[in-house]
N, C-alpha and C positions, 0 to 999 in steps of 0.2 A: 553471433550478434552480441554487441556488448551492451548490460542491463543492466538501472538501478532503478530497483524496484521500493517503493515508500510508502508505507503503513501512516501517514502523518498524523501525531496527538501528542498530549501530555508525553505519554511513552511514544516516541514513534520507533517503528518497527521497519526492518529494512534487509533488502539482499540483493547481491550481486552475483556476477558469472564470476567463477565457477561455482558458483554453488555456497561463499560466504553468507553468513545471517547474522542478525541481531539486533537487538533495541536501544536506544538511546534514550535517557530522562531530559526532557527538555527544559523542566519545571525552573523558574528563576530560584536562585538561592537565596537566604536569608539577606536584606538590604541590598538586592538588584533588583531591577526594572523589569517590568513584563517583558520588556524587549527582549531582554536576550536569551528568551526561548527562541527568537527567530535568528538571532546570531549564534546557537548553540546547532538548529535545523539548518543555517546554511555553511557552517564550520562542519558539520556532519557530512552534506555534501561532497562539499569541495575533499573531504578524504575520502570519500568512495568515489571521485573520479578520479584521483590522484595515478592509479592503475593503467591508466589511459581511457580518453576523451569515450563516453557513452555515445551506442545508435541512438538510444532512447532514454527517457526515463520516464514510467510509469506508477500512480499513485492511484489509493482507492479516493472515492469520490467522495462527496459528503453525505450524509443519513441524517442531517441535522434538526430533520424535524423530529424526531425522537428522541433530543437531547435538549436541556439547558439552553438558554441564551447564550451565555457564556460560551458551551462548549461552540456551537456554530459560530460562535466570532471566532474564536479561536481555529479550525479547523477550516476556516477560510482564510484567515493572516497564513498558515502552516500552505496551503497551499498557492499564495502567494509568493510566499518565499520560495518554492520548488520549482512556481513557471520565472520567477525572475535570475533565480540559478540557470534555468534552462536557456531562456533569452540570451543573457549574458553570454553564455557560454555556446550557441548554436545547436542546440541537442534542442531534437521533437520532444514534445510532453504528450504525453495523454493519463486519461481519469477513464479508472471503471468503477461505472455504478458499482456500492454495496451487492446487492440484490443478485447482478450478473455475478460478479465473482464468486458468492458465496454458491450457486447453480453450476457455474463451471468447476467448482471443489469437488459440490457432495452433492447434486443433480435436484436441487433445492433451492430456489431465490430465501426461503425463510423455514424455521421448523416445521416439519411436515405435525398434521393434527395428533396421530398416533402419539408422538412425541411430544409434545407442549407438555409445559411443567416438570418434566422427566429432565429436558437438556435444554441448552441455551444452543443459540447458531454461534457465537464464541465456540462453544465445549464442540461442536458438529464439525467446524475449522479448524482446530488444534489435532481431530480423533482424523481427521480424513487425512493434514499433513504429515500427522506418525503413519497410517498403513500406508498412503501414496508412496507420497516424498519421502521416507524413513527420517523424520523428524524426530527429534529425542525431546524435543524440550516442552514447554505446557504454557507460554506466552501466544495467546491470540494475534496478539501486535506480528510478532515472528511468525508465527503461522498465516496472517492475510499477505506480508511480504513475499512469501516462498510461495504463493497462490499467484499473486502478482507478477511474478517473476514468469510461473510457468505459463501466466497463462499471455504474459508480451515473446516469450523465447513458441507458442503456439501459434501466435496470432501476430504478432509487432510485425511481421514485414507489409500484411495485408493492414496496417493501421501506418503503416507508413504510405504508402499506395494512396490511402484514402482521402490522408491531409486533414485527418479530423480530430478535434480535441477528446472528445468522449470515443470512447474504445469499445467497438461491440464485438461481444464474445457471440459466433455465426452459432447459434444455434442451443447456446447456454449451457451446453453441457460439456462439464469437464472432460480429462483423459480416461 
């Protein structure tokens, strides 16, 4: 199954079959428009399908009550842009809760108590895709991507079956 998996933010974070990753700065530059953070996330796109036409493509969802105003506008324009790529192009979408994805990583929707103040669920995603996934790198954004990935190349045929925008991982726990 062919996948593109999308971390969507400021940084958004991203990976594809077989196995490419990485992040992209959306951020407008000095005297451009807000817009074209969303012309930078749909030019981003359209090169990772360049590869050939995706089954799917899968993004994490929003968390935005824990952020900023800002950041929730923003991370709903970002996923705007991603279902309208979609549309355009006839490719399923689906969104996984935060929560679920981080539980199907490290078998934890949020830090477990032991832990609080010690690590962040960031640092908890980057430590599970180096032993998992043999991840080299120390970007969260690249590490919920390569989560995302595995966990549509797990689950994506039964989310395509389903026909449902939000994507439930059966039982929440990772590989």
């Amino acid at each position: 199954m062919r996948l593109i998996a999308v971390d969507p933010g400021t940084t958004t974070g991203w990976s594809v079959e077989p196995g490419r990753h990485g992040s992209a700065d959306l951020s407008p530059r000095p005297g451009e428009s807000d817009e074209m953070r969303h012309v930078r996330l749909r030019n981003l796109l359209n090169a990772l399908a360049r590869g050939g036409r995706p089954d799917l493509v899968v993004a994490e969802g929003s968390a935005g009550f824990t952020r900023g105003q800002n950041a929730v506008r923003m991370a709903n324009e970002y996923r705007g842009v991603i279902r309208l790529f979609c549309g355009d192009n006839g490719i399923p979408y689906f969104e996984v809760a935060p929560s679920s994805l981080k539980r199907f990583a490290t078998g934890h929707g949020r830090v477990p108590k032991e832990l609080k103040g010690k690590v962040t669920s960031k640092e908890m995603m980057v430590s599970a895709a180096r032993m998992r996934l043999g991840y080299k790198g120390r970007s969260d954004d690249e590490a919920d991507a390569l989560w995302l990935r595995e966990a549509a190349r797990a689950y994506g045929a039964l989310w395509l079956r389903a026909g449902k925008r939000v994507a439930k991982i059966p039982g929440g726990k990772g590989r």
